[in-house]
N, C-alpha and C positions, 0 to 999 in steps of 0.2 A: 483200556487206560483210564484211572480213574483222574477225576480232575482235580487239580492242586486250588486246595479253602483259600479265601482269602486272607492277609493277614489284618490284623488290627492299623495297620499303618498300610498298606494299600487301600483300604477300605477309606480312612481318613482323608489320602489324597485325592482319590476319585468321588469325594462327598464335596471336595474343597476345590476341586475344577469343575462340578457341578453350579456351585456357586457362585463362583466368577462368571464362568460363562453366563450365569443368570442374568449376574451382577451389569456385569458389559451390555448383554441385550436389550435390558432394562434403559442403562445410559442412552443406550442408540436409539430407540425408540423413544426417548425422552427427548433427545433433542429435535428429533421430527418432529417431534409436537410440538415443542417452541416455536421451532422457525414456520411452519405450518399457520400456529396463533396469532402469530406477528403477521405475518402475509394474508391471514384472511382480515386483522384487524386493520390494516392500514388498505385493502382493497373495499369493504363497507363504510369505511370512514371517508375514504377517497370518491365516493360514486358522489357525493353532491356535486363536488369540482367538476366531475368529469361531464357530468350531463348537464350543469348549470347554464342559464344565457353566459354570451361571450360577455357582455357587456357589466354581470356582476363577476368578473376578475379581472383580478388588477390587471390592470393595463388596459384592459376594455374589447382585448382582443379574443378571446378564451383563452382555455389552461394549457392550449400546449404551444403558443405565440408566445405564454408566458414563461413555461417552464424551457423552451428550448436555450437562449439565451445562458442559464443559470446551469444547464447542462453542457453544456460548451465550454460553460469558465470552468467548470471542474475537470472536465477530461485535460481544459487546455492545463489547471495547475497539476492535475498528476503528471501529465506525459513530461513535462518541466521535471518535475523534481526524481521521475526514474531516470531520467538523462542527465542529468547530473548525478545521481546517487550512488548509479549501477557499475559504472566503473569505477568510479572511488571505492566503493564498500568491494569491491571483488580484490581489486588490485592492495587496498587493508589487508583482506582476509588470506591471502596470498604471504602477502610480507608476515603477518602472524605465522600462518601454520609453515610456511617454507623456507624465511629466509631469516626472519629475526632470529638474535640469539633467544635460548628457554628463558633464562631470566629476564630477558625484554617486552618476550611475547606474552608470560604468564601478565604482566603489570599491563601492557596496551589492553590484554582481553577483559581486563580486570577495568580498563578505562572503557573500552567500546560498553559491554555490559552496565555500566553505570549512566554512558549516555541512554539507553533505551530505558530508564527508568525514569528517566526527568520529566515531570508533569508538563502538555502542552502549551497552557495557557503560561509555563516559563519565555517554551520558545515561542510565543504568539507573541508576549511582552518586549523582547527581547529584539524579534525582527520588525516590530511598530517605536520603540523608542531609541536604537541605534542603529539596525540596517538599515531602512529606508531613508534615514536622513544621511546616510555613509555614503549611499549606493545613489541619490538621485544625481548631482553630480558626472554620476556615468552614464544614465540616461539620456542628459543633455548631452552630453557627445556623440554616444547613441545617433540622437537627435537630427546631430547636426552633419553627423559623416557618412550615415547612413540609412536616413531618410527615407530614401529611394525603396530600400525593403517594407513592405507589407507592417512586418511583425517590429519593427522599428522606425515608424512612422510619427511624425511630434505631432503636437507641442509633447514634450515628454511631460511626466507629471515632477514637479517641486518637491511635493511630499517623498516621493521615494513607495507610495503604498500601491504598488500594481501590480498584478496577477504575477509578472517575473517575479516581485521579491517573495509572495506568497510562496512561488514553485521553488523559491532558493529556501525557504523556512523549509517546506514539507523537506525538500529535498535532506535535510538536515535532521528534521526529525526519522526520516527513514531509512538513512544513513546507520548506524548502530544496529537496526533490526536487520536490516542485508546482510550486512559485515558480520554480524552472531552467526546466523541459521552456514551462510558460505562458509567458515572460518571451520567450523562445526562437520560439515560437508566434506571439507576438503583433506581432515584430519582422519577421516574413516576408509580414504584410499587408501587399499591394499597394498601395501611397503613391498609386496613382490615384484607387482608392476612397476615401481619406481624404479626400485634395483632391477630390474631387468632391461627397461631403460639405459639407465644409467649404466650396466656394464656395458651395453652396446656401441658406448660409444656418445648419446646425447647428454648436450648439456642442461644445466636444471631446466631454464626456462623449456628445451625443444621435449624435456620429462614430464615437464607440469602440463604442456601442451599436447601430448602425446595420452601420458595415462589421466592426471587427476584434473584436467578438464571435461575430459569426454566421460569419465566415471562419475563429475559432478555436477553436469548438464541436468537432469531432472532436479536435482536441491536445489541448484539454482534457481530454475526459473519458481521452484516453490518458494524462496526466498524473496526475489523482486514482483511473486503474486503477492506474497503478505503484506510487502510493503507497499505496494501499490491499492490494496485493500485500507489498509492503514491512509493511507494519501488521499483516496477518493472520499472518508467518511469523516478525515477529519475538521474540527469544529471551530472551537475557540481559538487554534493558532491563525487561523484564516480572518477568520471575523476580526480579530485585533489588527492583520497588514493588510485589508483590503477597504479602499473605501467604494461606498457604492455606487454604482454608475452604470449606463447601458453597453451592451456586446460591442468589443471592439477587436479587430486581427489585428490591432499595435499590442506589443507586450508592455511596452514605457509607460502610456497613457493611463490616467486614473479610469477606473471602469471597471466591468466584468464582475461576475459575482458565482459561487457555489451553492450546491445545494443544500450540501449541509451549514454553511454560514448563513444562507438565508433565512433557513428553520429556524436557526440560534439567534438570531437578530429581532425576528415577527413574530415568531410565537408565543412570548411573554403578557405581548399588548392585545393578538387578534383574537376574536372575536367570529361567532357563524360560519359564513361560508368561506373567510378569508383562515380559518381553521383546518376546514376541507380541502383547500388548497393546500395547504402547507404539509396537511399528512399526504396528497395524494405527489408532492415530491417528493416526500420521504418515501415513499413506493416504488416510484420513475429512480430513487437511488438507488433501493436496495435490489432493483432487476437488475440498473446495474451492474450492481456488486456479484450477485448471482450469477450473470453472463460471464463476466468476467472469470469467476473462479471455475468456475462453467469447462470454459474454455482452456484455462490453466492447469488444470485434470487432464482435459482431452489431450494441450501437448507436452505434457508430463508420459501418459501414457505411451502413445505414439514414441515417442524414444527411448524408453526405458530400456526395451527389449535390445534395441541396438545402441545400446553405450559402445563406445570402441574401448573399454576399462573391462569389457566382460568378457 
């Protein structure tokens, strides 16, 4: 059997998957290198902090008396603003792709999408010169009825500028990006499964809980990782609602501070080793960040294989 020549247009194709494929591996390994450059850059830059006397960083205590505090108020403002965000943007993205009419949902998607474009330092501006003076008011009741909890402990602050209304901005900001990636998710459930459902006998809600929840468990949680990725690093909304102060378990109280608002606040003025600290948080961040997505892969993975949608 002789073998069939190629033609001029197989040849073309298989030169131009050639290519791609290059093209792509090139990308991938491109980005190891970045993130690679970054993490060795801010680990050399980071060694003066780490090995320095306690007593040249701030606070007098060393660098991790100092950074732990600044690590705190940032987990405490993400975990805030995914508990707030996660079931609003779900149950959005629901009423988009499930229940609203077409021509309601094409114009909400059309709104959600436009909120994820608004520049931070809007909503930074925004929860420093009308939420916090909206919201302090409710802190003093807070304050005053329930006291007794840890995380609602007074004097509350006046201002209105505490780690809670920070986690109510993020939460806002990350809002829109949930509600896209889910909304997106939810629309690529397989219409067989629905109807299949649906002849059975359930109704939408025991449908949507049955196929396109369990089919959109892995989007999900990659959607409340991006946005929680988004929460932990962001900057100027923070820096504009937080006034700064030392670690506190009240949410009310003026106090508490992130890592990447601290960056943004001291890095303009410092100066030698107060430099070295400042990169060597931005390190202690980005491991964060790393763990975190880290982990978000790991339980992405772990349930894929048994979606109850497959």
């Amino acid at each position: 059997m002789t073998a069939t020549p190629l033609t001029s247009t197989q040849g073309a194709g298989r030169a131009g998957d050639k290519v791609f494929s290059g093209a792509a591996l090139a990308a991938g390994c491109l980005i190891l290198a970045v993130l690679f450059g970054v993490a060795l850059f801010l680990v050399v830059q980071a060694i003066p902090a780490l090995t320095a006397p306690a007593d040249k960083i701030q606070g007098g205590q060393g660098f991790f008396a100092y950074i732990w505090p600044i690590v705190i108020g940032t987990l405490i403002a993400a975990v805030i603003a995914l508990v707030i965000a996660t079931p609003i943007a779900i149950g959005v993205a629901l009423f988009i792709s499930h229940f609203a009419p077409r021509s309601l949902a094409s114009g909400l998607g059309y709104v959600v999408d436009l909120l994820a474009a608004i520049p931070s330092v809007v909503y930074g501006a925004w929860g420093a010169a009308f939420l916090a003076k909206e919201i302090a008011p409710a802190y003093g009741w807070l304050a005053d009825n329930m006291g007794g909890l840890p995380i609602f402990e007074g004097p509350a602050s006046t201002t209105g500028k505490t780690i809670l209304t920070a986690g109510i901005v993020l939460a806002v900001m990350v809002l829109p990006i949930i509600t896209s990636l889910s909304r997106e998710i939810f629309l690529q459930t397989p219409k067989l499964h629905e109807e299949a459902a649906l002849a059975l006998g359930a109704t939408r809600w025991e449908m949507i809980k049955m196929a396109v929840l369990p089919f959109a468990r892995p989007g999900i949680i990659s959607a409340v990782m991006l946005g929680l990725g988004r929460a932990l690093g962001e900057t100027m909304a923070v820096a504009l609602v937080l006034s700064s102060g030392a670690l506190t378990a009240s949410l009310i109280q003026s106090g508490n501070q992130t890592i990447a608002a601290e960056i943004a606040l001291n890095f303009p003025e410092a100066s030698g080793i107060k430099v070295s600290t400042l990169i060597a948080a931005g390190l202690v961040l980005f491991i964060i960040t790393l763990a975190v997505n880290m982990i978000a892969r790991w339980v992405i993975t772990r349930h894929k294989e048994f979606s109850g949608a497959n």
